[in-house]
C-alpha positions as CSV (number, residue, x, y, z in Angstrom):
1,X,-12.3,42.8,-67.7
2,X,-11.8,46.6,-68.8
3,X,-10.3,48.7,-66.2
4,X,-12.4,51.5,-64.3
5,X,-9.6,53.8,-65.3
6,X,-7.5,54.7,-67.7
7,X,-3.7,55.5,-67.8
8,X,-5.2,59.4,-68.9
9,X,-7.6,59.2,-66.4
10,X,-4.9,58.8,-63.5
11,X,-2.6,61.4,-65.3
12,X,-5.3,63.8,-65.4
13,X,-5.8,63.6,-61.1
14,X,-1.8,64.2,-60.9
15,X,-1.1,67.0,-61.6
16,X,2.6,67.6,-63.7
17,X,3.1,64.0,-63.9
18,X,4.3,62.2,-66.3
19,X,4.9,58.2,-67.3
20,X,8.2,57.3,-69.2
21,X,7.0,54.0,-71.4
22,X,7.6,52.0,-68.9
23,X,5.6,53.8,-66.1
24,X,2.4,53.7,-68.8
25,X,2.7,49.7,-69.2
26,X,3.0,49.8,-65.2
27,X,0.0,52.0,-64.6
28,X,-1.8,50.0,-67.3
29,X,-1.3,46.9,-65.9
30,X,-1.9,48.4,-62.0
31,X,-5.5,49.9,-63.4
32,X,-6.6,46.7,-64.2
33,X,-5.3,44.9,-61.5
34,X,-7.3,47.4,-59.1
35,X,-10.4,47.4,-60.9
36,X,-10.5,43.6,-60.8
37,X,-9.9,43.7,-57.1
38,X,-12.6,46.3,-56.3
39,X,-15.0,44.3,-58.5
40,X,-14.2,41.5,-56.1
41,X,-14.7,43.7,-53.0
42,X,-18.2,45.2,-54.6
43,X,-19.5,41.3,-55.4
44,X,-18.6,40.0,-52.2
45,X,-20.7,43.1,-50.2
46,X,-23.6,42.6,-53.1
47,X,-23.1,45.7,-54.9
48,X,-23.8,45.4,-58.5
49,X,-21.6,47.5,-61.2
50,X,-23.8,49.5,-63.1
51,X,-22.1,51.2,-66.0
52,X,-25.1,53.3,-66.7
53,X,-24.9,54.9,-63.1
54,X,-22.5,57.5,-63.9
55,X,-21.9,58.2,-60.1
56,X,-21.0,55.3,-59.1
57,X,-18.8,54.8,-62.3
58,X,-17.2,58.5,-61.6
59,X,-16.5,57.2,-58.1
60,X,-15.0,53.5,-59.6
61,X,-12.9,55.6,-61.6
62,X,-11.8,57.7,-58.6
63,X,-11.1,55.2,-56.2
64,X,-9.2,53.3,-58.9
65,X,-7.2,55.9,-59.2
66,X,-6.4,56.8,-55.9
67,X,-5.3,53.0,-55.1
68,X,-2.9,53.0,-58.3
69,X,-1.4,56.4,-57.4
70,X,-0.4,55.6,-53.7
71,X,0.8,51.8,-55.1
72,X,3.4,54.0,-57.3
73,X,4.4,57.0,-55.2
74,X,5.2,54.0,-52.5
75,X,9.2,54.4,-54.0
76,X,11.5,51.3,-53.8
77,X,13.3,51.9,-50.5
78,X,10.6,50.5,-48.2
79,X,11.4,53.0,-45.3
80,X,8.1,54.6,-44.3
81,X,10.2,56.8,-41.4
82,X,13.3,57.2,-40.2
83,X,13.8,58.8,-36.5
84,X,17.7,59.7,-35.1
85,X,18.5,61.0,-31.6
86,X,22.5,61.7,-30.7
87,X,21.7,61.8,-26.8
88,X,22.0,57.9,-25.7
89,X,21.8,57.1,-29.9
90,X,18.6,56.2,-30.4
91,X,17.8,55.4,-33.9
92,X,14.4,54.0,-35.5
93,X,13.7,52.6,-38.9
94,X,9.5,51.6,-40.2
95,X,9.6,49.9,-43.1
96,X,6.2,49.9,-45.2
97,X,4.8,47.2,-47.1
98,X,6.3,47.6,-50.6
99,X,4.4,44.7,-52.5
100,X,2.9,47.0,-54.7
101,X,-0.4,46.1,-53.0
102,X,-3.7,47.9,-53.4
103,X,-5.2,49.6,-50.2
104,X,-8.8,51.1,-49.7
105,X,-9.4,53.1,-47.6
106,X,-12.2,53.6,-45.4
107,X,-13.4,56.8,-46.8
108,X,-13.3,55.0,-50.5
109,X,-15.3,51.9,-49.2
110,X,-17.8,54.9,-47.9
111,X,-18.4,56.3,-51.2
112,X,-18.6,52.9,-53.1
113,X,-21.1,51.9,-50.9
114,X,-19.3,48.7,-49.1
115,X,-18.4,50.4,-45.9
116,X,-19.1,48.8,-42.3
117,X,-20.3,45.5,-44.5
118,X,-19.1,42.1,-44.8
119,X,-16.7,42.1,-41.4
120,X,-16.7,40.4,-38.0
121,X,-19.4,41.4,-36.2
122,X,-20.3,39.4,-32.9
123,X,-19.9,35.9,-31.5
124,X,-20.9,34.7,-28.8
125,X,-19.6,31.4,-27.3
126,X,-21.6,28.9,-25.1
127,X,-20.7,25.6,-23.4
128,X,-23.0,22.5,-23.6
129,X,-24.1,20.0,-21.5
130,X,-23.9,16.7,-22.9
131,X,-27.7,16.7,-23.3
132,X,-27.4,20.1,-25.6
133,X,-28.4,22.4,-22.9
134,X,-26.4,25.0,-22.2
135,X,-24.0,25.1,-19.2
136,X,-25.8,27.3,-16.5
137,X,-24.3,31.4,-17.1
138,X,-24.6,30.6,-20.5
């Protein structure tokens, strides 16, 4: 499948960055690998990809983007924070995912259209009675 973005397209939203060679074949590869996965998302909430809806092809290209960005600027180290205190040495380390993954976030799923669709809703448990009637409070 072609990519919702292009290697240009995510240069252009990042202002005085630049890719060495290997960075492009990265970002390359990362665009396609995030379109594919918010096709996925868009099929399995019913949303149909229109290329002739430019809006919703501005917004692909956006969110596509956005998802490739943060899985580059995550950095190699995997610390997400680092906290110190000298009194009683208290020291804390977070480490972040650093698989590379693809988030989306909320506000993204908003403006594709997929938001607050496709979760967990409600369930609701009930006890029978051999018979199939439900056990009485049920």
């Amino acid at each position: 499948m072609e990519a919702f973005a292009t290697v240009e397209d995510l240069l252009a939203g990042w202002p005085g960055k630049t890719f060495t060679q290997a960075e492009e074949e990265s970002a390359e590869a990362r665009l396609e690998r995030a379109s594919a996965q918010l096709s996925s998302m868009l099929k399995r909430h019913g949303v149909t990809v229109d290329t002739s809806d430019e809006e919703q092809m501005l917004n692909l290209l956006t969110v596509t983007c956005n998802m490739v960005r943060r899985s580059m600027s995550q950095g190699f180290d995997g610390v997400s924070s680092f906290a110190q205190s000298v009194g009683s040495t208290n020291v804390s380390v977070n480490y972040r995912e650093n698989d590379g993954g693809f988030r989306v976030l909320p506000s993204e799923k908003e403006l594709l259209g997929i938001s607050g669709r496709g979760g967990f809703r409600m369930l609701r448990a009930a006890i029978h009675n051999p018979d199939g009637s439900l056990v009485d409070g049920w």
